[in-house]
C-alpha positions in Angstrom: -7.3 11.8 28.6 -7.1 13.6 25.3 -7.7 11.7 22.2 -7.3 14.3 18.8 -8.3 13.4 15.7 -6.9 15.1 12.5 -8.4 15.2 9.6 -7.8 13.2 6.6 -6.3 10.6 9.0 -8.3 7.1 8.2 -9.4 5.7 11.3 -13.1 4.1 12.7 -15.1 6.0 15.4 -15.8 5.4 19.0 -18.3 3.2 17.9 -16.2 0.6 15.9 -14.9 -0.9 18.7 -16.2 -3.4 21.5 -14.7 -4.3 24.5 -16.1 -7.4 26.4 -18.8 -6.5 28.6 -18.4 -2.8 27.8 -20.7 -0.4 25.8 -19.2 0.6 22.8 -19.6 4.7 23.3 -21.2 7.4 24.3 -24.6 8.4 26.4 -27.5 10.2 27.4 -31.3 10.2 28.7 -35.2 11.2 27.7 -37.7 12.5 30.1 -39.1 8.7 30.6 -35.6 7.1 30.7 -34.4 9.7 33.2 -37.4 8.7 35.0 -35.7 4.9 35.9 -32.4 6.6 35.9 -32.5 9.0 38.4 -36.5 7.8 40.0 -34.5 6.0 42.7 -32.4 9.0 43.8 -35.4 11.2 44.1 -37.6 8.9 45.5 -36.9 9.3 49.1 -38.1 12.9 49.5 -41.5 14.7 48.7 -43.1 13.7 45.5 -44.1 16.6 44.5 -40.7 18.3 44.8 -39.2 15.5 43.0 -41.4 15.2 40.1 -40.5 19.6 40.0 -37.2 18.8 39.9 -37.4 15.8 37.5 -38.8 18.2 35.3 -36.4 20.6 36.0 -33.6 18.5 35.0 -35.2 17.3 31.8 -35.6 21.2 30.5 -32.3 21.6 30.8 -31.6 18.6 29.0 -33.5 19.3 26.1 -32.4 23.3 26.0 -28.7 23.1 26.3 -26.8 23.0 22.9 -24.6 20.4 23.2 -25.4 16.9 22.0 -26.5 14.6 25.5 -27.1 10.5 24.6 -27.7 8.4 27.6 -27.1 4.2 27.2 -27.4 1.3 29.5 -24.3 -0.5 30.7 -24.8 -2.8 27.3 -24.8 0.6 25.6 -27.7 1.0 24.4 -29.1 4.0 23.6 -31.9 4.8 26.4 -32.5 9.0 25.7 -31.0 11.7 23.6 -32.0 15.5 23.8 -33.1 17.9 20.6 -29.1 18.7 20.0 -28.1 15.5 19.7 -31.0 15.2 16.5 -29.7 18.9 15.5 -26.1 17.6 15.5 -26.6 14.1 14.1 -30.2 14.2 12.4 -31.2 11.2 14.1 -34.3 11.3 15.6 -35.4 9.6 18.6 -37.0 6.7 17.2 -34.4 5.9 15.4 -31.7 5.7 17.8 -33.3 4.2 20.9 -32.0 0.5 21.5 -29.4 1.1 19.3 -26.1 1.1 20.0 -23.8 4.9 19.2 -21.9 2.3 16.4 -24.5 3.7 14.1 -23.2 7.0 14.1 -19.5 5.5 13.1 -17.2 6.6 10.7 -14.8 4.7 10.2 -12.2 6.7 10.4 -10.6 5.4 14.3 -8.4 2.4 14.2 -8.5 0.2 17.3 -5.6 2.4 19.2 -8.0 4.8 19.6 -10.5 2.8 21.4 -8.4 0.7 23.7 -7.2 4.2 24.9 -11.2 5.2 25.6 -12.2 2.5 27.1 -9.1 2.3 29.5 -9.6 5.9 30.5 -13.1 4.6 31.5 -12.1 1.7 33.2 -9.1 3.7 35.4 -11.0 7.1 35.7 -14.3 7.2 35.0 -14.4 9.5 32.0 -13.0 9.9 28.4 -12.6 13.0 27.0 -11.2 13.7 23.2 -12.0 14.8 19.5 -13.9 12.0 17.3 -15.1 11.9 13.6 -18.6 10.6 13.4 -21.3 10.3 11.0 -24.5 12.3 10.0 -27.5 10.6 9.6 -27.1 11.9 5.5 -23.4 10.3 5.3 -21.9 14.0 6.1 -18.9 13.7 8.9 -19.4 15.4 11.8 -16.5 16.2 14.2 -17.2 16.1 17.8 -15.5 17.5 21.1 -17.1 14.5 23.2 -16.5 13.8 27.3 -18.1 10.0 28.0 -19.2 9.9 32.3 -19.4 6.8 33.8 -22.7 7.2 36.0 -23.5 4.5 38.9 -27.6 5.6 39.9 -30.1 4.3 42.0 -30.4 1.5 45.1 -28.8 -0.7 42.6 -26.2 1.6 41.8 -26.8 0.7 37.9 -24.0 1.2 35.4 -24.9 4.0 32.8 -22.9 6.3 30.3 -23.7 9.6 29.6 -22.3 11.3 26.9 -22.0 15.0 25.9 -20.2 16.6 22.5 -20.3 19.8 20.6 -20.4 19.7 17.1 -16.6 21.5 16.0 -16.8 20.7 12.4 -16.1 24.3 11.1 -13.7 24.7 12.9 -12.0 21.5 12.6 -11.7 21.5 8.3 -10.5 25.6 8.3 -7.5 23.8 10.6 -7.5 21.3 7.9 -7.7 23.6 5.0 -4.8 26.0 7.0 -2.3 22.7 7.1 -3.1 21.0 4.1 -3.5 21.7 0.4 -7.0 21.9 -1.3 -6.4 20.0 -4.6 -4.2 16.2 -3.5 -5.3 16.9 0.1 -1.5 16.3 1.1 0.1 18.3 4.0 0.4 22.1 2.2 4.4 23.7 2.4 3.5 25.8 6.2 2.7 21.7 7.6 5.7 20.4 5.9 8.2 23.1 7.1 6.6 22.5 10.6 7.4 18.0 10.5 10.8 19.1 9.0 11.1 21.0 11.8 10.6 18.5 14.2 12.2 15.8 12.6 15.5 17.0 12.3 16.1 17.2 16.3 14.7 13.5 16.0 17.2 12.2 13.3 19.6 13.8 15.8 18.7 12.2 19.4 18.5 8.8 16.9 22.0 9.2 14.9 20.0 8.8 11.5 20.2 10.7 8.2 17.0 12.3 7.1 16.1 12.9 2.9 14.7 15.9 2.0 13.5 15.5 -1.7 12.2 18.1 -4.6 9.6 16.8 -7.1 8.9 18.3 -10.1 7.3 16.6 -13.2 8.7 16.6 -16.2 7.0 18.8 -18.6 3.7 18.9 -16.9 3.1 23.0 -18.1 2.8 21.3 -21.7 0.5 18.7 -20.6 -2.1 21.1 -18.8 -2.1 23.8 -21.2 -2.8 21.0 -24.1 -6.1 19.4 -22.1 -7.0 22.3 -19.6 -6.6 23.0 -16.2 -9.8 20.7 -15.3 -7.9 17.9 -16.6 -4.3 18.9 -15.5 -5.8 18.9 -12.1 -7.6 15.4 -12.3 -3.6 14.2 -13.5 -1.9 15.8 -10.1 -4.5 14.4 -8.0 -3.6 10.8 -9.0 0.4 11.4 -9.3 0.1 12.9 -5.8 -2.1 9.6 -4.9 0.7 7.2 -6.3 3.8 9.3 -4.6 1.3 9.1 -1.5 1.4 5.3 -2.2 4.8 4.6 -3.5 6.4 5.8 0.0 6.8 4.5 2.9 3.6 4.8 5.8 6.2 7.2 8.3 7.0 9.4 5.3 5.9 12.7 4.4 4.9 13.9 0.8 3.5 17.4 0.6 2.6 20.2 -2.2 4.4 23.1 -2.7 2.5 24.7 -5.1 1.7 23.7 -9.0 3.8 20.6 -10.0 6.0 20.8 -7.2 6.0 18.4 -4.1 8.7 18.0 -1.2 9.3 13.9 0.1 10.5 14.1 4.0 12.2 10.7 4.0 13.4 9.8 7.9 14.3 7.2 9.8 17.4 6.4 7.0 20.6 4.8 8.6 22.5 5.3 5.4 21.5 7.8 2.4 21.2 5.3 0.0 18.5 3.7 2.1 16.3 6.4 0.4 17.0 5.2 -3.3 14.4 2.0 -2.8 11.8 4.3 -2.3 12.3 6.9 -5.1 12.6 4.0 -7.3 9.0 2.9 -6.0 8.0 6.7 -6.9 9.5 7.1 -10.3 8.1 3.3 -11.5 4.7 4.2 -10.0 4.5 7.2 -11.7 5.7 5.8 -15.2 2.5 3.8 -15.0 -0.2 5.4 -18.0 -2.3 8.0 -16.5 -5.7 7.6 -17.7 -7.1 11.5 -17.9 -10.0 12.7 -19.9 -10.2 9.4 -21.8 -6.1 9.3 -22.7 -3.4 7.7 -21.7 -0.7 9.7 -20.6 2.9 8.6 -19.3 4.2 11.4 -16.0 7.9 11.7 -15.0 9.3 13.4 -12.1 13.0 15.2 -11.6 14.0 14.6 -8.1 16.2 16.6 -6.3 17.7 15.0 -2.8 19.6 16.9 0.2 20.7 14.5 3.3 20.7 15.7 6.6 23.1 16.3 8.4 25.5 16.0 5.4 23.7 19.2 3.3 22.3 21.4 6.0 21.6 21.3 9.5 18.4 23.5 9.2 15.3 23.5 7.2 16.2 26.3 4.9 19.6 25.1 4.0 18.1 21.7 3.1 15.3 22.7 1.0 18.1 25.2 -0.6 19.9 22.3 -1.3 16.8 20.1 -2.4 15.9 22.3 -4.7 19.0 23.2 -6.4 19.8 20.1 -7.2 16.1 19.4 -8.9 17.4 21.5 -11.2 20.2 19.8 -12.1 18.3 16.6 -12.6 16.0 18.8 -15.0 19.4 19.5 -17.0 20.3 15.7 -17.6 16.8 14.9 -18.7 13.5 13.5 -17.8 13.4 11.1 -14.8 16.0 11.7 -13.0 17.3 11.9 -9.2 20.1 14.7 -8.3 21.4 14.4 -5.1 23.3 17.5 -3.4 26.4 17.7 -2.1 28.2 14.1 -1.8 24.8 12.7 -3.2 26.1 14.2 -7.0 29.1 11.4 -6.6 26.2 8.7 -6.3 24.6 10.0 -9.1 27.8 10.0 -11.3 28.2 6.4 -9.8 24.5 5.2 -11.0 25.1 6.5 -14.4 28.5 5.5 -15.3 26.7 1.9 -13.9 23.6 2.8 -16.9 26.4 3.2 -19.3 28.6 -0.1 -18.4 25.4 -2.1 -18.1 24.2 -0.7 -21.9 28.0 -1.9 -23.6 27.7 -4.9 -21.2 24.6 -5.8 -23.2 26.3 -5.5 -26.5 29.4 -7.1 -25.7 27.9 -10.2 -24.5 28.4 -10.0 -21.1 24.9 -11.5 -20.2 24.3 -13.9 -19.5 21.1 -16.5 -17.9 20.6 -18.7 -15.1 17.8 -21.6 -14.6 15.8 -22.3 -11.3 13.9 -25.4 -11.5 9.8 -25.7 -10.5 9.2 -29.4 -9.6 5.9 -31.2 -9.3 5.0 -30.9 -5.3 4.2 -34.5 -4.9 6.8 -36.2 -7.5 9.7 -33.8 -7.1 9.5 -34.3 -10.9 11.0 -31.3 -12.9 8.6 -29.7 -14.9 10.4 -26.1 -15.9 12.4 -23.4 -15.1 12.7 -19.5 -14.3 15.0 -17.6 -16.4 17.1 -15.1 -14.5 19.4 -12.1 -15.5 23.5 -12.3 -14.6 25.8 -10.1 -15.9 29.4 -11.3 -16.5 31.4 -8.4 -15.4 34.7 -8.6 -16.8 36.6 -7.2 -13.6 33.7 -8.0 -10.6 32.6 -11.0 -11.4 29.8 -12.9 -11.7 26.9 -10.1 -10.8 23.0 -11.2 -9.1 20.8 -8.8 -10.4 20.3 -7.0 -7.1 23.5 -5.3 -8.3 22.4 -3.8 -11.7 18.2 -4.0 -12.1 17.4 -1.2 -9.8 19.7 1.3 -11.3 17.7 0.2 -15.2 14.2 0.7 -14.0 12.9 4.1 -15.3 15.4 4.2 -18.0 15.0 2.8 -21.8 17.4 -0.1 -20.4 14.8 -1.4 -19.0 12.8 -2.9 -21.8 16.1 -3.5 -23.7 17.3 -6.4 -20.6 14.0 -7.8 -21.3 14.0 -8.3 -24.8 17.3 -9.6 -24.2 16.6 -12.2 -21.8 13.2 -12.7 -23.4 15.1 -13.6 -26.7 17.8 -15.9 -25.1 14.9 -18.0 -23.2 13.1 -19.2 -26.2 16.4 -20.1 -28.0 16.8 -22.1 -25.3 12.9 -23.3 -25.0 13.5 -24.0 -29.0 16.3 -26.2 -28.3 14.8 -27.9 -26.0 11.6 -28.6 -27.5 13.7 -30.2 -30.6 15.3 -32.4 -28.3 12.1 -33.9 -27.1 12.1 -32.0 -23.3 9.0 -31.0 -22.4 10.4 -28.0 -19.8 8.6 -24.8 -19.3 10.6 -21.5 -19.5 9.6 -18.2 -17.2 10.8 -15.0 -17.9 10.1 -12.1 -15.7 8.7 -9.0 -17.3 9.2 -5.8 -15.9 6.5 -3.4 -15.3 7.8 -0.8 -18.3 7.4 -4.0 -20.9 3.8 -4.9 -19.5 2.7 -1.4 -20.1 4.3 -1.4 -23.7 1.2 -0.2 -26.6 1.4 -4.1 -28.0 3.3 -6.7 -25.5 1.9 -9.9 -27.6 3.3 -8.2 -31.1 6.5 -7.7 -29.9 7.0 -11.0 -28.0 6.2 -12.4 -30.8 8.6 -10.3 -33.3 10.8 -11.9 -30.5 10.0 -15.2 -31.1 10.7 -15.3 -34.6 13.8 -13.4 -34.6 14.9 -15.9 -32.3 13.6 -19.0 -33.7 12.9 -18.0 -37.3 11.3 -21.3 -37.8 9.2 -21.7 -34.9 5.7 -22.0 -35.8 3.3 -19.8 -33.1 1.9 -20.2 -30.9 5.3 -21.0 -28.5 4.0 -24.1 -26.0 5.7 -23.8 -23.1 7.0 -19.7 -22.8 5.2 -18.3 -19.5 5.8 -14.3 -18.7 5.8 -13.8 -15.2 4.7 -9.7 -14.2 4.2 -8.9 -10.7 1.5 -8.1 -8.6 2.2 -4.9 -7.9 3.2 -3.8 -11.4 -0.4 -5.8 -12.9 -2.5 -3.4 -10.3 -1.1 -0.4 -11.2 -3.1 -0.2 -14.7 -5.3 -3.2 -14.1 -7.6 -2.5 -17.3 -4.2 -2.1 -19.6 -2.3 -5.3 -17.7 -5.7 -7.2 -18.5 -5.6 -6.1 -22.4 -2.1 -7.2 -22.8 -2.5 -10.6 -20.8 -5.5 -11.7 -23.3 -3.5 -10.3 -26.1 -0.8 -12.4 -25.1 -2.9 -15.8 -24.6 -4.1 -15.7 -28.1 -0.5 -15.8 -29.2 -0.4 -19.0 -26.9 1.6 -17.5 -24.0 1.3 -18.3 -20.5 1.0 -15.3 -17.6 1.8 -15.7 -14.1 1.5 -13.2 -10.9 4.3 -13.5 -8.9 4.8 -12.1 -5.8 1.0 -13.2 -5.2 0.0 -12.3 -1.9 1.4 -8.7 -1.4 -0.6 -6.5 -3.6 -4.0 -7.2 -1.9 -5.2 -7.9 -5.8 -9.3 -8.3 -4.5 -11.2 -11.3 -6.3 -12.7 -8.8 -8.3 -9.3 -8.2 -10.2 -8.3 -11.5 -10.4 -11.1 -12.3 -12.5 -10.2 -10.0 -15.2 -6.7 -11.2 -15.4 -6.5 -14.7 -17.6 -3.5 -15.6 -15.7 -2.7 -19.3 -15.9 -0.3 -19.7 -12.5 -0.4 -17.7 -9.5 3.3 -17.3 -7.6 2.9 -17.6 -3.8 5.3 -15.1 -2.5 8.2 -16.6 -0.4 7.5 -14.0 2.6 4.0 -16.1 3.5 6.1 -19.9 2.6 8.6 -18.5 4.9 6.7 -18.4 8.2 3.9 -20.2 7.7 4.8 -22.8 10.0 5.0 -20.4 12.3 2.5 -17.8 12.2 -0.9 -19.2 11.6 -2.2 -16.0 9.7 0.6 -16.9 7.1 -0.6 -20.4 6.8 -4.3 -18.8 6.5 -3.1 -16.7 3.4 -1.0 -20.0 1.9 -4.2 -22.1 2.2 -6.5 -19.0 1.1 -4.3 -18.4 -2.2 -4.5 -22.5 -3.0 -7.9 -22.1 -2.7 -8.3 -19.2 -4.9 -6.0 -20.8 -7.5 -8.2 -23.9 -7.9 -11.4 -21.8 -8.1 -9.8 -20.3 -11.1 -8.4 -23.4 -12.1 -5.0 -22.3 -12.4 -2.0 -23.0 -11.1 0.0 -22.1 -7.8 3.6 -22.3 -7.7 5.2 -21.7 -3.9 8.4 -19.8 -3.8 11.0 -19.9 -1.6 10.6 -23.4 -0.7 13.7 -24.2 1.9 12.6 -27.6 4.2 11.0 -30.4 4.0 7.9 -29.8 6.0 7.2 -26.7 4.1 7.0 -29.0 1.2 5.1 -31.4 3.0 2.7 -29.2 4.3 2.2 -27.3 0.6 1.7 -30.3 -1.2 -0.9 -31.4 1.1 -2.8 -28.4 0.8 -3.0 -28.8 -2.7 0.0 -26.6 -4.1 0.9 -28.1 -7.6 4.6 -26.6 -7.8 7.6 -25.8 -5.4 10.5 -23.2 -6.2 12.9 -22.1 -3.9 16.6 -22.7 -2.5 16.0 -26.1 -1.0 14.8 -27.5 -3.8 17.4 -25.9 -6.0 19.5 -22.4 -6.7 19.7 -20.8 -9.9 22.8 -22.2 -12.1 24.3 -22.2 -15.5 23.1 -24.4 -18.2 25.5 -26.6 -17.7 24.9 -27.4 -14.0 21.5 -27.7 -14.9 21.3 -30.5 -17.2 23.5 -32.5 -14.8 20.9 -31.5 -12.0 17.9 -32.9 -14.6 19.6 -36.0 -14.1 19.2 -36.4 -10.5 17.1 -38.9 -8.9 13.6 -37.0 -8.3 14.0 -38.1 -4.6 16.2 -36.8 -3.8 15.7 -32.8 -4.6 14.6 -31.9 -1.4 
């Protein structure tokens, strides 16, 4: 059984893995170990003929090139020959007893294992390509074949392991598929997974994206710093494309500031616009580059299969023409070809509408009560977005805030909303209601050169007579958008709690934000995400992360706030872990001011 490891592909070695009562990799045997390995076999016949051929056998050990390592059935490491120090610069001492995990890795997930070990268990043998580890921290790749050996009377259990050290060989492949400076699949490996994908999207009845990115203006920005630094700035946009995209996408380099997105699996085209959205907000995050901060846009150009070509050439034809046209309407934009230019003309006659609907008054706000998780007691709301639409309705923001991110509209809803919540805060606080007021903030306003100046330009346009600091105005910013410039996001959440203002990470749970981050973010309430609240009750690893974030919260001695709070027992079971708030439908939806004040009125009991 083949087991082929490419390059750049994160994944532990052979090593990493341990299966009950099973060794956890290769073999192989010294002159004295051999000794007790193979004594018994040779016993039987003349001594001197088999102490001849005991030597024999250990020559040949020591003068073939390949790698030999010999271990117990507990894996152990009981011999290795002069290769296997050539190979791995291990020396004798230093391996015997020990197990092969010391040459891991780390870059073989557990798949890779389970399939080892059962082609041991069924056949005997394992035979593949694995990644290991110099004794100086160099990778080493490895053509390896593991033998399961059964010697002696006793017919005791040993491994034996043999590689060949295939490293040259295995990073000109690498360097012959994938491109030198991001390290992302080079144009010959993409054309090769278009290839093969479109047959796929066929058998399947799916759509497949085939996307042209080119950043905006990047020619100016390398020939101001240099190519040294220009190239520092593509390796971390190609990082946060890499990132922004989904795990079963592609995103290669096609040469200078030009990378191709394969996008599959998509029942419907539009399925594709969540994740250029990720890529366009991820790259509007400040680039830190030679000691600046620089902001990095991308014109995208999309061609859908089968719709805009059937082949790879027609495709990136397409692809590419329409990058173009999204270079003619601007910076930051997405083109798409063929039928995909009607959805364009669609998103910005939407851009347009919303920007009138903002002067016209057509905004509007809705409240969603927090309540204490023991009392039921109100104790403040989250201010959310609506937009009135004069012919569709009333409008969630689902419909409108994913077509305004990347464009100036989307600091402009902020401010909007921003300003509306503290007239309301303010009128509250004169009539003696002690409610707290959320307003999200998007990821473009977090990253503006002086958040705590402007929200407070904001707070005394709309309340010229409010005196600073504003009790009772908390920012929410997610996690996601906080990590994406943690030093920046930390600046402007200190700036902001000197003005008096409360920050809280919502969403907490999903960006895997590390202890280390979390302590240089003065956040005051942390927002459990409603995905873990959801199954908690069900899946115990959910519960684990529930508890874990309560835990974390208290350490830091602020506050948690569980979202998506629907039964009982889920409030039950948060307020007994220690959770200080609860949000979510079965406590109560968002409504109009109106509704609200009548629900203020309810009998804390009975909310839930």
């Amino acid at each position: 059984m083949n087991a082929v490891i490419q390059p750049g592909m994160p994944s532990p070695a052979i090593n990493d893995s341990e299966p009950p009562a099973q060794p956890e990799a290769c073999c192989v045997i010294p002159l004295p170990a051999m000794r007790s390995v193979v004594g018994d076999t040779l016993a039987d016949g003349c001594p001197c003929m088999a102490e001849e051929r005991l030597q024999l056998i250990a020559s040949v050990f020591n003068a073939t090139s390949d790698g030999i390592v010999i271990t117990d059935q507990d894996a152990r490491i009981l011999e290795i020959n002069d290769a296997f120090t050539a190979i791995t610069g291990y020396s004798r001492s230093q391996v015997l007893g020990h197990t092969p995990a010391l040459l891991s890795s780390g870059r073989h997930g557990p798949d890779f294992f389970l399939g080892m070990w059962e082609g041991l268990r069924t056949t005997g043998a394992w035979e593949g390509e694995i990644w290991n580890r110099r004794a100086n921290g160099e990778l080493v790749a490895e053509v390896l074949r593991i033998q399961a050996v059964h010697v002696g009377r006793d017919a005791r259990l040993h491994y034996v392991g043999v590689f060949r050290d295939i490293t040259s060989g295995k990073q000109q492949e690498w360097l012959a598929r994938h491109d030198a400076l991001t390290e992302l699949p080079n144009r010959a490996m993409a054309l090769e997974a278009l290839q093969s994908l479109l047959p796929l999207a066929q058998r399947q009845g799916q759509q497949l994206a085939v996307c042209h990115l080119d950043f905006d203006g990047f020619m100016a920005v390398n020939e101001a710093m240099g190519p040294a630094q220009g190239d520092a700035l593509l390796r971390t946009a190609a990082a946060r494309v890499r990132q922004a995209v989904r795990s079963s996408d592609m995103v290669a380099r096609f040469g200078g500031d030009e990378f191709m997105l394969l996008l599959g699996g998509l029942d419907t085209g539009s399925a594709a616009v969540p994740v250029l959205e990720r890529v366009q907000h991820a790259l509007a995050q400040p680039h830190t580059v030679g000691g600046e901060s620089l902001r990095l846009s991308a014109s995208i150009g999309v061609a859908l299969y089968p719709g805009d070509g059937m082949a790879p050439e027609p495709l990136l034809r397409a692809a590419d023409q329409a990058m173009y046209r999204a270079k003619q309407l601007g910076k930051n934009r997405v083109c798409w070809s063929g039928q995909g230019s009607e959805r364009q003309a669609v998103h910005d006659a939407l851009l347009q509408e919303l920007g009138q609907a903002l002067q016209a008054g057509e905004m509007c706000l809705h409240y969603q009560p927090k309540v204490c998780a023991r009392t039921r007691r109100c104790l403040g709301v989250e201010a959310l977005v609506r937009w009135q639409h004069p012919r569709r309705g009333l409008l969630p923001p689902g419909a409108f805030l994913p077509a305004v991110i990347g464009t100036p509209l989307e600091v402009a809803l902020d401010r909007w909303v921003l300003r509306e919540a503290v007239v309301q805060l303010v009128r509250w606080r004169n009539q003696g209601c002690e409610l707290t007021v959320a307003v999200n903030v998007s990821p473009a306003t977090l990253a503006l050169p002086d958040l705590a100046g402007t929200v407070a330009a904001i707070v005394r346009e709309a309340a010229p007579h409010q005196v600073l600091p504003l009790e009772g105005l908390e920012l929410e910013v997610l996690e996601t958008a906080a990590l994406q410039d943690l030093e920046a996001a930390g600046r402007a959440i200190e700036a902001c709690a000197r003005q008096g203002i409360a920050f809280a990470l919502d969403d907490f749970g999903t960006g895997y934000l590390s202890l280390s981050y979390l302590q240089r973010l003065p956040v005051n309430t942390l927002k459990i995400d409603r995905s873990f609240v959801a199954s908690m009750l069900e899946r115990r690893g959910d519960l684990h992360i529930v508890r874990a974030v309560i835990g974390l919260a208290a350490a830091f001695g602020v506050t948690t706030v569980a979202e998506g709070v629907e039964t009982v027992e889920q409030a039950h079971v948060l307020a007994d872990m220690g959770c200080h708030e609860l949000q979510g439908y079965g406590i109560a939806r968002p409504m109009p001011l109106s509704q609200l004040e009548t629900w203020l009125h309810k009998d804390p009991a009975q909310r839930m």
